[in-house]
KOLZAPA-849582 format. One record per residue (C-alpha): residue number from 1; x, y, z; chain. Coordinates in Angstrom, 3 decimals, padded with zeros to 6 digits. Layout:
! residues N
site seq: NUM; east: X; north: Y; up: Z; mol: A;
...
***
This chain:
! residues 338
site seq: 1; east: 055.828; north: 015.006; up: -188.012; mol: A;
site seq: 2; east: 053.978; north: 013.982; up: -184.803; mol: A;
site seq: 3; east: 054.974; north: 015.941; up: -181.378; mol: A;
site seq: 4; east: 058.078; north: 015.141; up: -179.354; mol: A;
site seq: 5; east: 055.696; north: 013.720; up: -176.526; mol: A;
site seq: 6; east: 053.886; north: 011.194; up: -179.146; mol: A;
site seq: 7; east: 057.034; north: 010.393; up: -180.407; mol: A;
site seq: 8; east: 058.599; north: 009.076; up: -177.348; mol: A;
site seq: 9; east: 055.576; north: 007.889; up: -176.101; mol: A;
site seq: 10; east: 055.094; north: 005.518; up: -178.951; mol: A;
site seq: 11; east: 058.383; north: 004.570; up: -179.189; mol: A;
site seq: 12; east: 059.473; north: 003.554; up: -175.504; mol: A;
site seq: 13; east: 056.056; north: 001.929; up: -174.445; mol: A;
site seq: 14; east: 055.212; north: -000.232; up: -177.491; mol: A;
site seq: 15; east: 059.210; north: -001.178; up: -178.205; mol: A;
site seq: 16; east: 059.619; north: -002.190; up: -174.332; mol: A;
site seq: 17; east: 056.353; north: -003.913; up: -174.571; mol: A;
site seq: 18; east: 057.702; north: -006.182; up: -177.229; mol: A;
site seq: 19; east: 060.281; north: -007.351; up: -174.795; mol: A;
site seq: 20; east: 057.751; north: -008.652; up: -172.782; mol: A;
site seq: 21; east: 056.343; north: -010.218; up: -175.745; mol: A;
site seq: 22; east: 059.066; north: -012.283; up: -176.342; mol: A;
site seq: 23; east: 059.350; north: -012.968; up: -173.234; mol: A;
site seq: 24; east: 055.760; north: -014.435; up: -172.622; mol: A;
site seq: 25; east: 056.757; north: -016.239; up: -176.024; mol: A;
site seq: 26; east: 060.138; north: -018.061; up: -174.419; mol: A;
site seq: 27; east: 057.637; north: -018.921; up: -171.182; mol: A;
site seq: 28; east: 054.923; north: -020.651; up: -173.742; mol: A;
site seq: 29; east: 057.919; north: -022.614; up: -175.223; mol: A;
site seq: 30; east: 058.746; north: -024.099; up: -172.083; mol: A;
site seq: 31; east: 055.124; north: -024.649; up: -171.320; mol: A;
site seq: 32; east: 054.155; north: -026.196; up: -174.545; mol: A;
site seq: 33; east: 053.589; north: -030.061; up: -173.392; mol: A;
site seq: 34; east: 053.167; north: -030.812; up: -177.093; mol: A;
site seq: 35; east: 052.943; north: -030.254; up: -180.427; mol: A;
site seq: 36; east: 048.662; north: -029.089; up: -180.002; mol: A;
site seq: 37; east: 050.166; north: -026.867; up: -177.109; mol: A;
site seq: 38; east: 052.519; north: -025.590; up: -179.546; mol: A;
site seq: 39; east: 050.190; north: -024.988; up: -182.135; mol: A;
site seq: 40; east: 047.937; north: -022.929; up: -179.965; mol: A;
site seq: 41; east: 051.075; north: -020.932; up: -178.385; mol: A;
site seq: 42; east: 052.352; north: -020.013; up: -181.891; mol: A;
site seq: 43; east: 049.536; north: -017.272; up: -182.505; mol: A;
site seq: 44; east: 051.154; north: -015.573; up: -179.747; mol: A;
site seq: 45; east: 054.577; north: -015.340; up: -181.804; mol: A;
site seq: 46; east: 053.111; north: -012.680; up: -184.245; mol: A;
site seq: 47; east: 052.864; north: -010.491; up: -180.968; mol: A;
site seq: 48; east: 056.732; north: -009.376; up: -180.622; mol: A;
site seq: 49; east: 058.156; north: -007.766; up: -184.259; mol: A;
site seq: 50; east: 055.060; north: -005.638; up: -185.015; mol: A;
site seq: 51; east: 055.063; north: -004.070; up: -181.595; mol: A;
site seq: 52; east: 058.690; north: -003.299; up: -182.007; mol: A;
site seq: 53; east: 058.279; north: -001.831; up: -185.448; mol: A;
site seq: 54; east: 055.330; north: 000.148; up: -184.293; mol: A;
site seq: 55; east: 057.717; north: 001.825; up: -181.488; mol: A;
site seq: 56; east: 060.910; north: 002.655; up: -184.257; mol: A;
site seq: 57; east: 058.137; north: 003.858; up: -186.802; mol: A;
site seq: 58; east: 056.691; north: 006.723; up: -183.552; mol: A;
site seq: 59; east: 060.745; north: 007.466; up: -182.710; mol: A;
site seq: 60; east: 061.351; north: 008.048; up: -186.363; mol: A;
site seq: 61; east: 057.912; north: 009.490; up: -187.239; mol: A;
site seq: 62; east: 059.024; north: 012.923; up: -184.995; mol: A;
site seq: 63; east: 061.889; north: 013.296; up: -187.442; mol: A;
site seq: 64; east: 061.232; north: 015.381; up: -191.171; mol: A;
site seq: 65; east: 063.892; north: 013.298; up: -192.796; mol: A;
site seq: 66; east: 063.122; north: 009.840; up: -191.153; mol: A;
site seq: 67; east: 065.713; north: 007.820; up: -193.002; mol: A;
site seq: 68; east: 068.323; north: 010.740; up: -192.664; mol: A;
site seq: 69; east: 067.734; north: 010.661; up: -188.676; mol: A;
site seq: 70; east: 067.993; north: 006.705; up: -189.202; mol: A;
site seq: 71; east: 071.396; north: 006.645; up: -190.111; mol: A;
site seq: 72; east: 072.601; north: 010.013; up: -187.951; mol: A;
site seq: 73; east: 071.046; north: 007.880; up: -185.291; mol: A;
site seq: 74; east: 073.429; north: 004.766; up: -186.465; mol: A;
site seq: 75; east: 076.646; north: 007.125; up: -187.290; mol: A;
site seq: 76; east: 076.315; north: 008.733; up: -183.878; mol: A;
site seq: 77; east: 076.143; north: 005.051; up: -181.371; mol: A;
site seq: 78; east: 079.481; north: 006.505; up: -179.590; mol: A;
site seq: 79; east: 077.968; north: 009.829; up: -178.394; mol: A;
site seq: 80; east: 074.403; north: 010.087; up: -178.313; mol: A;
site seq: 81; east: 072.330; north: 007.603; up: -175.449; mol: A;
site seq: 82; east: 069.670; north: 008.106; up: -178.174; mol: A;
site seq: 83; east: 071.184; north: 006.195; up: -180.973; mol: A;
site seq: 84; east: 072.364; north: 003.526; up: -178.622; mol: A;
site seq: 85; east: 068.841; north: 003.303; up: -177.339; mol: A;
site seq: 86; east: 067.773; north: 003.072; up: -180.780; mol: A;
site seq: 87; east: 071.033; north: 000.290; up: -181.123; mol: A;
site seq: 88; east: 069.843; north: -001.913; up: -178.419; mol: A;
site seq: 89; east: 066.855; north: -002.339; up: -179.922; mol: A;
site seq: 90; east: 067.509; north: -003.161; up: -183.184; mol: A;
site seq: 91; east: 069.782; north: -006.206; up: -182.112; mol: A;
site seq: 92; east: 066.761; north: -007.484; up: -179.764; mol: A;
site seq: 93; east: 064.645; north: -006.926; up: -183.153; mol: A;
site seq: 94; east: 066.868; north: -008.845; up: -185.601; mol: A;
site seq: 95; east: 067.267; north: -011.414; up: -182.406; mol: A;
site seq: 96; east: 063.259; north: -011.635; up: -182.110; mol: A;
site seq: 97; east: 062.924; north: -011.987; up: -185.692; mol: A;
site seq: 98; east: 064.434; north: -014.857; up: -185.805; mol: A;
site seq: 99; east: 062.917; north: -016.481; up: -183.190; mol: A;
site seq: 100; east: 059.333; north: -015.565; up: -184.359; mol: A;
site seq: 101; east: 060.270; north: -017.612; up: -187.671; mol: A;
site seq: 102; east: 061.357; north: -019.842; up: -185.872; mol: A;
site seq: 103; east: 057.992; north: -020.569; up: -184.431; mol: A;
site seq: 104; east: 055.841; north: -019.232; up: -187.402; mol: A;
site seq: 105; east: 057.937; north: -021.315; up: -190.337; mol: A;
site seq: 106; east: 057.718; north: -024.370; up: -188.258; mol: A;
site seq: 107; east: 056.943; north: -027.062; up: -190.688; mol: A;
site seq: 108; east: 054.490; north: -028.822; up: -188.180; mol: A;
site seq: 109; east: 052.269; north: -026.148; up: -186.604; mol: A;
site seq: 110; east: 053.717; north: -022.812; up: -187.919; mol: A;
site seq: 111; east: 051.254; north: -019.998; up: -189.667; mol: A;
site seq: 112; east: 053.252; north: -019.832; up: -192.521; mol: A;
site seq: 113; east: 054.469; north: -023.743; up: -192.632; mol: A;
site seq: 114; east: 053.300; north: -023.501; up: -196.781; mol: A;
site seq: 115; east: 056.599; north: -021.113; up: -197.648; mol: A;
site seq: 116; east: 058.683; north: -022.910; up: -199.870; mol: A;
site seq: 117; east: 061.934; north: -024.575; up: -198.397; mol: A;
site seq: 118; east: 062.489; north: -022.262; up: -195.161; mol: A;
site seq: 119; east: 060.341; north: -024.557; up: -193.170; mol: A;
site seq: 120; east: 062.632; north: -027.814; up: -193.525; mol: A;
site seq: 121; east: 065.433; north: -025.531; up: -192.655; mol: A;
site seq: 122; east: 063.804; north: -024.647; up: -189.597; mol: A;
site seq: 123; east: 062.397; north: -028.292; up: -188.456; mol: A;
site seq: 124; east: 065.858; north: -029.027; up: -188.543; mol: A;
site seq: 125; east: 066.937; north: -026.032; up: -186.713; mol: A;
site seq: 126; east: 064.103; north: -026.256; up: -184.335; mol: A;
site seq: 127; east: 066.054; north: -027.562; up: -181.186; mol: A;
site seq: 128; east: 067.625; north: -024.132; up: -181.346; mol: A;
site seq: 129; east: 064.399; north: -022.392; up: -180.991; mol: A;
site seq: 130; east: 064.864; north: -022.104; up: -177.140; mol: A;
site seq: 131; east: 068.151; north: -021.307; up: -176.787; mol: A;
site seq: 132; east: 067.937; north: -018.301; up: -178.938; mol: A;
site seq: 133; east: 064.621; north: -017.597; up: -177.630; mol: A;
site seq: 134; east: 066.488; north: -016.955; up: -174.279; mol: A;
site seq: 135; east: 068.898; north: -015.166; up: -175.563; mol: A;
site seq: 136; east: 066.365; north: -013.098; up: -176.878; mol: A;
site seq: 137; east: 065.005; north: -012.343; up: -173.586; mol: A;
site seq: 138; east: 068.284; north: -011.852; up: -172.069; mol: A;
site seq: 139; east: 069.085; north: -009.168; up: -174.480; mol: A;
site seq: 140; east: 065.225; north: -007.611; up: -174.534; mol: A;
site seq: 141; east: 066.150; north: -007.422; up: -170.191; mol: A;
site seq: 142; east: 069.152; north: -005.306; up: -170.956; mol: A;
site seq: 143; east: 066.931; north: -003.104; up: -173.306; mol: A;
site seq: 144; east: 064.711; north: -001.350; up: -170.902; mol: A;
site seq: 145; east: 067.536; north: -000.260; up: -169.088; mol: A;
site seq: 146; east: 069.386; north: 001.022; up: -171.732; mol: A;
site seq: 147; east: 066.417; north: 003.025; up: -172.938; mol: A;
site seq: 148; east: 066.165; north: 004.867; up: -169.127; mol: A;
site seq: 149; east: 069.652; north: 005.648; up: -169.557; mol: A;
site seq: 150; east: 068.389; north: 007.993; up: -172.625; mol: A;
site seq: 151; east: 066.586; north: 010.179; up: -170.017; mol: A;
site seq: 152; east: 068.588; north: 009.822; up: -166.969; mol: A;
site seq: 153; east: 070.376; north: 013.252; up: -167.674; mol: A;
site seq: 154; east: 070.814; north: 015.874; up: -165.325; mol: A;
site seq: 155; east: 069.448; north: 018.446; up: -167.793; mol: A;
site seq: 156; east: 065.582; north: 016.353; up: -167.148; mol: A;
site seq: 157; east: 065.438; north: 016.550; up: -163.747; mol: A;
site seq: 158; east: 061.664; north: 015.023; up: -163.229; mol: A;
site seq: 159; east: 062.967; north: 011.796; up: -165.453; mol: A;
site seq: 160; east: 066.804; north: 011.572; up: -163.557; mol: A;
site seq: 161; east: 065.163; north: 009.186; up: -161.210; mol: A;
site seq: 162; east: 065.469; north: 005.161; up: -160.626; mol: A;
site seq: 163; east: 061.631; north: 005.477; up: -160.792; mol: A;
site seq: 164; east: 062.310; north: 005.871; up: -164.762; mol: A;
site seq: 165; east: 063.920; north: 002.476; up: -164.864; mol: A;
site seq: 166; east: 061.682; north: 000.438; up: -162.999; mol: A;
site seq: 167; east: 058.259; north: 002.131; up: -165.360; mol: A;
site seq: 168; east: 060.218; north: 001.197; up: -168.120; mol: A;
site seq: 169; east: 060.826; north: -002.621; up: -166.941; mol: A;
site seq: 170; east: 057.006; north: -002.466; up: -165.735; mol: A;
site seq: 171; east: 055.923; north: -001.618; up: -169.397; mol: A;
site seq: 172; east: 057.673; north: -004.400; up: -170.653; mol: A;
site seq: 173; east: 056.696; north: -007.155; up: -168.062; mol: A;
site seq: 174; east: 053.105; north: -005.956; up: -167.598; mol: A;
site seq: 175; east: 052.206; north: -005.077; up: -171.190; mol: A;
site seq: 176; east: 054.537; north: -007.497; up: -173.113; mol: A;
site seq: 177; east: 053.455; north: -010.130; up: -171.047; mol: A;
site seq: 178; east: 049.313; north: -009.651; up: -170.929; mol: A;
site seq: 179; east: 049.698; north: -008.190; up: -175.068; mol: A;
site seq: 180; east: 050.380; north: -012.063; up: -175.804; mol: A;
site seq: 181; east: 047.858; north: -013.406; up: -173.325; mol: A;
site seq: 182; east: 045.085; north: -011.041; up: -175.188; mol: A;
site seq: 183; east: 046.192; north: -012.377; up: -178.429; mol: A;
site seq: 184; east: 046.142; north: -016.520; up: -177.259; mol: A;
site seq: 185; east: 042.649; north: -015.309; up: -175.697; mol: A;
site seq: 186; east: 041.362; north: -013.788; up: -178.354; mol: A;
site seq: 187; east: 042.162; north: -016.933; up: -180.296; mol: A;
site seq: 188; east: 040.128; north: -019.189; up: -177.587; mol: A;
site seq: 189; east: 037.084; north: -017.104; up: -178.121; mol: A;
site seq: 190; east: 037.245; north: -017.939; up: -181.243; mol: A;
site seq: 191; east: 038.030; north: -021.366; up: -182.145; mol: A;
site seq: 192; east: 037.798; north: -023.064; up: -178.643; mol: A;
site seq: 193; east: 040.468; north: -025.118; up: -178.366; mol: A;
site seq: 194; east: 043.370; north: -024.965; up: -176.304; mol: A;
site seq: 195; east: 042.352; north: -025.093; up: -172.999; mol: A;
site seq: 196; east: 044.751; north: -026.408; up: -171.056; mol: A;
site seq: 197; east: 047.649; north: -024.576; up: -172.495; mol: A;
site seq: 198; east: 045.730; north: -021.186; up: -172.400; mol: A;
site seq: 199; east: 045.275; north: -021.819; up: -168.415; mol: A;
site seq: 200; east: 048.706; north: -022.137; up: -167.781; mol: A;
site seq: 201; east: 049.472; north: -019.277; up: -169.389; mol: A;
site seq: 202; east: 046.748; north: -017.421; up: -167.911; mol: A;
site seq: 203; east: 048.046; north: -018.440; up: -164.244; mol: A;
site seq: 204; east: 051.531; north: -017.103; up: -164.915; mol: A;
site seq: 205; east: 049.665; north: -014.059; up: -166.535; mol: A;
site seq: 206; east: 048.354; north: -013.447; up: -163.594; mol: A;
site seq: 207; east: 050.741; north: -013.399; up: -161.081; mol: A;
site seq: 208; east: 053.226; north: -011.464; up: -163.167; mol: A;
site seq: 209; east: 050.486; north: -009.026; up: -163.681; mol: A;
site seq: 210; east: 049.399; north: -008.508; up: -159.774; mol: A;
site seq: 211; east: 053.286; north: -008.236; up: -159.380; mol: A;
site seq: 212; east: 053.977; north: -005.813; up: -161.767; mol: A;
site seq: 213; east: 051.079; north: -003.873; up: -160.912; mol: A;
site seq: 214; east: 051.945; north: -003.589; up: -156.831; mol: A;
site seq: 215; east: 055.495; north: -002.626; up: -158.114; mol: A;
site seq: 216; east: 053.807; north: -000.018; up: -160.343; mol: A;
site seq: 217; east: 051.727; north: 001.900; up: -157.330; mol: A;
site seq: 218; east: 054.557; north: 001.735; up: -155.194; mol: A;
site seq: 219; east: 056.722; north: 003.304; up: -158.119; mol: A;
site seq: 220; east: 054.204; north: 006.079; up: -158.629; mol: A;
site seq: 221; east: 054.322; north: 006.998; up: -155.000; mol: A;
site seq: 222; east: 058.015; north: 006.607; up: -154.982; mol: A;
site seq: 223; east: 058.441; north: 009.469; up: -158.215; mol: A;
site seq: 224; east: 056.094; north: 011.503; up: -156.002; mol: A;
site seq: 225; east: 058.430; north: 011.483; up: -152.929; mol: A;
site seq: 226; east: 061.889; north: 011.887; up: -155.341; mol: A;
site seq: 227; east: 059.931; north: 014.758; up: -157.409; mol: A;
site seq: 228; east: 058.846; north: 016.899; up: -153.510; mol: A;
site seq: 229; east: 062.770; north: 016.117; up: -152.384; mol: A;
site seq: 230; east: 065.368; north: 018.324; up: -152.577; mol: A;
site seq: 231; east: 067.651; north: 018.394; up: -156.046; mol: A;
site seq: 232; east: 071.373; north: 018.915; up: -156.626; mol: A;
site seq: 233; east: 070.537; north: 022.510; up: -158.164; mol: A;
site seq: 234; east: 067.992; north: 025.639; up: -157.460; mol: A;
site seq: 235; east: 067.311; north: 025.289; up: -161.324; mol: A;
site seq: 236; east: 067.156; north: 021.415; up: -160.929; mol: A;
site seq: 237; east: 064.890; north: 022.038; up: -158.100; mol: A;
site seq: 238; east: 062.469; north: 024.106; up: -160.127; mol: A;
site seq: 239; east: 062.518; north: 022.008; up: -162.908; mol: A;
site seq: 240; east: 060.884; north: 019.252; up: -160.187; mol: A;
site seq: 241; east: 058.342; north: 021.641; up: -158.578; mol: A;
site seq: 242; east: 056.602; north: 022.754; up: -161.935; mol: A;
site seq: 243; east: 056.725; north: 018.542; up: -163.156; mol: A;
site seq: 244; east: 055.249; north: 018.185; up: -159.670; mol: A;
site seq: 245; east: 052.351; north: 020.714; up: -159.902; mol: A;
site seq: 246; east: 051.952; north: 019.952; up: -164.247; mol: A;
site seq: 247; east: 051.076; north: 016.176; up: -162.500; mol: A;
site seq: 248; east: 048.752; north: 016.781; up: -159.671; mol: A;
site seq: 249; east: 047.466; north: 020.078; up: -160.139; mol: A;
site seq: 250; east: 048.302; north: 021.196; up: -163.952; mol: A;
site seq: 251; east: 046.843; north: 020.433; up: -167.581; mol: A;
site seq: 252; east: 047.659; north: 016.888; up: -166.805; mol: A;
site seq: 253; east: 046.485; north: 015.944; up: -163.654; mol: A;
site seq: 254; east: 043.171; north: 014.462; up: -164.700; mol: A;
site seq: 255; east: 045.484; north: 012.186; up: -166.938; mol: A;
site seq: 256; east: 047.569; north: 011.408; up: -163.953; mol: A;
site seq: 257; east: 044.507; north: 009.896; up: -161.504; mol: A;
site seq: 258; east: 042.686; north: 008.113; up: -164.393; mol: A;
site seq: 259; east: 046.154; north: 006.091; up: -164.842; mol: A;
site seq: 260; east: 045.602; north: 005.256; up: -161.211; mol: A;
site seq: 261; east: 042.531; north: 004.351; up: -162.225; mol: A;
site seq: 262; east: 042.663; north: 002.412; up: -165.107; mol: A;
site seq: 263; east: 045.849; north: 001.710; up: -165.143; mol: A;
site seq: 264; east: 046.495; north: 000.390; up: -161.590; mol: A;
site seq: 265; east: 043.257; north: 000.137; up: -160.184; mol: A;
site seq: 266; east: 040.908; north: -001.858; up: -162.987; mol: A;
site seq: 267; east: 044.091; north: -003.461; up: -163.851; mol: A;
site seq: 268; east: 044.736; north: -005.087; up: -160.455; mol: A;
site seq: 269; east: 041.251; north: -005.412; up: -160.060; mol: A;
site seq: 270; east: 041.032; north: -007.843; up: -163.348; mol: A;
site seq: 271; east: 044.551; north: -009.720; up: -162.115; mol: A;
site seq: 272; east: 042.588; north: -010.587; up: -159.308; mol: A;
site seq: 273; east: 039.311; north: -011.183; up: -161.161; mol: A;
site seq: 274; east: 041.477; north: -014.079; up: -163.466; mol: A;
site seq: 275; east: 041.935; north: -016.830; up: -160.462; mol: A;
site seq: 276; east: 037.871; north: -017.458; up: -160.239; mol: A;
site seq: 277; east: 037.342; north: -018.020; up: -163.720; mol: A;
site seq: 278; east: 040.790; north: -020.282; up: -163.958; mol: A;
site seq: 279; east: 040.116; north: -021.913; up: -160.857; mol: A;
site seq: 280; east: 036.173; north: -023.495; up: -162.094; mol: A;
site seq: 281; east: 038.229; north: -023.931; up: -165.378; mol: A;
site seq: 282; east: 036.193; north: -021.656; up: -166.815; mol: A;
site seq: 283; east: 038.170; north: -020.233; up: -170.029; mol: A;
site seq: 284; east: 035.526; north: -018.211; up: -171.843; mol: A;
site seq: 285; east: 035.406; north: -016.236; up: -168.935; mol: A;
site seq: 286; east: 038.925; north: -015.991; up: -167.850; mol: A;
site seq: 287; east: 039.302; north: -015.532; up: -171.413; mol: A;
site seq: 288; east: 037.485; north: -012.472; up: -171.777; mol: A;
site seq: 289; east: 038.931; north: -010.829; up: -168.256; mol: A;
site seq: 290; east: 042.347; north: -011.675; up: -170.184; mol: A;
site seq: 291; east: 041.425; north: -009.176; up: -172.718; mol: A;
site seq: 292; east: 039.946; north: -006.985; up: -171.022; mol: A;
site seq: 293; east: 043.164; north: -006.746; up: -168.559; mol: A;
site seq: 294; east: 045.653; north: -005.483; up: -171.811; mol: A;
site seq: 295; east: 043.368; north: -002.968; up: -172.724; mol: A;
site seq: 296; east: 043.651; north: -001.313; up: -169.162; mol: A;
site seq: 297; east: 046.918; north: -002.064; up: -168.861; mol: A;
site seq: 298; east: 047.674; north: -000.247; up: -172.440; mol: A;
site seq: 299; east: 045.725; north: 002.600; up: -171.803; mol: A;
site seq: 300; east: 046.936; north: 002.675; up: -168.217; mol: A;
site seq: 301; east: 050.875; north: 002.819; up: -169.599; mol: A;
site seq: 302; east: 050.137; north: 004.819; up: -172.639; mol: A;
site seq: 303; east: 048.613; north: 007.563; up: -170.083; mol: A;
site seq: 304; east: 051.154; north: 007.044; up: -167.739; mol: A;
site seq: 305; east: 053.880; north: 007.393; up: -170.321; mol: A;
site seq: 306; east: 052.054; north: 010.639; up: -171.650; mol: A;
site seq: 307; east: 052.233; north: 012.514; up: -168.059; mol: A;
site seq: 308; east: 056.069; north: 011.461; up: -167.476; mol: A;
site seq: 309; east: 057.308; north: 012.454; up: -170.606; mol: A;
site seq: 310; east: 054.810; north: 015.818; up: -170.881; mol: A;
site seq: 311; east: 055.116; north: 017.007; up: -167.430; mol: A;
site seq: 312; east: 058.500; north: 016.579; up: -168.127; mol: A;
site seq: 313; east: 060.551; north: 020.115; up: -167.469; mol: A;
site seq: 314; east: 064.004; north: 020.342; up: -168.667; mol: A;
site seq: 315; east: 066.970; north: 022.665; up: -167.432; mol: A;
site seq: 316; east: 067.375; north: 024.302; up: -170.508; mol: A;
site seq: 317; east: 063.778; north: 025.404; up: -170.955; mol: A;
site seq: 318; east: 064.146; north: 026.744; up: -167.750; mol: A;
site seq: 319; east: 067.312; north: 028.684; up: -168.466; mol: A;
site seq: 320; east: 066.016; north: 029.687; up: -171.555; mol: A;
site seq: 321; east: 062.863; north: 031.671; up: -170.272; mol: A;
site seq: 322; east: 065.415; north: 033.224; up: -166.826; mol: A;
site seq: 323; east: 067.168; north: 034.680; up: -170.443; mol: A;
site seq: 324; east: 064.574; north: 036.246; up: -171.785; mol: A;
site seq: 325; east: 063.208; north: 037.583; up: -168.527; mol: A;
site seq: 326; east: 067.215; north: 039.374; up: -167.933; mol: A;
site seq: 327; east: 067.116; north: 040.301; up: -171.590; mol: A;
site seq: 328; east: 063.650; north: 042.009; up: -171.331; mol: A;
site seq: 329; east: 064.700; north: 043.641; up: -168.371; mol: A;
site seq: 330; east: 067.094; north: 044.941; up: -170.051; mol: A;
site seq: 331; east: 065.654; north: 046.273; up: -172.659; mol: A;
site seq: 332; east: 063.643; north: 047.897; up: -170.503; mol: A;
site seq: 333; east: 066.198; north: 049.828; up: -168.672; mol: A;
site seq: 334; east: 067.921; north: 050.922; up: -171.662; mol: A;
site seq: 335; east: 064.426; north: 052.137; up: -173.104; mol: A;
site seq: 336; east: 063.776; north: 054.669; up: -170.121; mol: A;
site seq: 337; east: 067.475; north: 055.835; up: -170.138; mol: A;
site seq: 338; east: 068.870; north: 053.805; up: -166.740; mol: A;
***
């Protein structure tokens, strides 16, 4: 079993990011101008399902009895914001899956265009691609959300914040988005072709990726504010203060600024970098900025995602040590005859 921290780590950051996966996916479908556009885009479809099954293999990978948890997880959908969580996702998944074949089986352009039959099936099919593509996306959108709602408990006062929601929808835009970007890049560099399409992607890349990272700093500042501010409950309130000083002052404060860093700051830094190269057309260059913006960005969420969830202080731990305090006290008094 890995920690409780890695777990959740793994499994928020890399599942949301495969919303935004899909998402950059349904944008290259309506930017494909043809069938060579298409065929350069598609690389970018084998982006989405791994990511996802990476982030269900790190939930599942805290459990000793992984397929046991699997279906308490399913059995329990009505109670536990967990299992939904771990619902949502599985409809985007089946959802994405199909629309990856959809692009990977096409019998044109499609990676695996030499499986037997499926690919007629899906030339046939393929005016459908963007309509469930969309609804794809639509569903991924509502993921994010649902996920937040997980943690959005009274009992984790540091994570009962809107800030939690809109980190969770940054994740997914930010890294989803500049994951596939990396991967039609990355392509580029090496077969160098596909210029055209890979600037237009590049452009939107860009300004969803200054976006997202402006929403991101003001976010950060924003937890700060909500974490110092008074809670609904002296215990709550606690709960806050030690998050608070685990962040800035504690074991993971030097975490905490070099997400500023790298996360925000580099980040931004090679959004910004990406119009020069795109603007002399340029596309080695702007390729290699491209990748070099989703490894800051993943490091930057990964170590963002590692201070939220491991600063994290919850009521009951709280509780739990005032018990032992009273029941050592206790013990105490009882010991010298009082």
């Amino acid at each position: 079993m890995v920690s409780a921290v890695t777990a959740y780590v793994t499994f928020t950051v890399f599942s949301q990011m495969s919303v935004g996966a899909l998402i950059a996916m349904v944008i290259a479908d309506f930017l494909a101008k043809s069938k060579e556009d298409a065929k350069f885009f598609e690389t970018g479809a084998w982006v989405c399902v791994p990511v996802a099954v990476i982030g269900l293999i790190g939930i599942l990978s805290h459990e000793a009895r992984p397929i046991q948890a699997m279906f308490t997880m399913i059995n329990n959908v009505g109670s536990s914001l967990l299992s939904q969580e771990v619902l949502a996702l599985t409809v985007f998944v089946i959802l994405a899956v199909v629309y990856t074949a959809m692009w990977l089986l096409d019998p044109e352009y499609g990676s695996l265009k030499w499986f037997p039959v499926i690919p007629s099936i899906v030339g046939k099919l393929a005016v459908l691609r963007k309509p469930v593509g969309v609804l794809a996306a639509l569903v991924g959108l509502a993921f994010p959300y649902v996920s937040a709602a997980a943690y959005l408990l009274p009992t984790l006062p540091s994570l009962n914040h809107p800030t939690t929601i809109l980190f969770f929808y940054v994740t997914a835009l930010l890294g989803g988005v500049t994951a596939v970007a990396a991967v039609l890049s990355l392509k580029y560099t090496m077969k160098k072709e596909g210029d055209e399409p890979l600037a237009r992607m590049l452009w939107i890349t860009m300004g969803i990726s200054l976006v997202m990272v402006i929403v991101l700093a003001v976010g950060l500042f924003a937890n700060t504010g909500m974490l110092e501010a008074a809670a609904e409950t002296e215990v709550a309130q606690v709960a806050q203060e030690e998050t608070l000083r685990g962040m800035l002052s504690g074991e993971y404060a030097t975490l905490y600024m070099a997400r500023w860093v790298v996360g925000v700051g580099l980040a931004f830094i090679c959004a910004i970098a990406l119009a020069l190269p795109l603007t002399k057309k340029n596309m080695a260059m702007a390729s290699m900025i491209a990748i070099v913006l989703f490894v800051f960005v993943l490091i930057g969420e990964i170590m963002g995602r590692t201070v939220l969830f491991g600063t994290n202080v919850p009521v009951g731990e709280l509780l739990r040590d005032q018990l032992a305090s009273v029941s050592a006290l206790q013990t105490f008094y009882t010991g010298v005859g009082l």
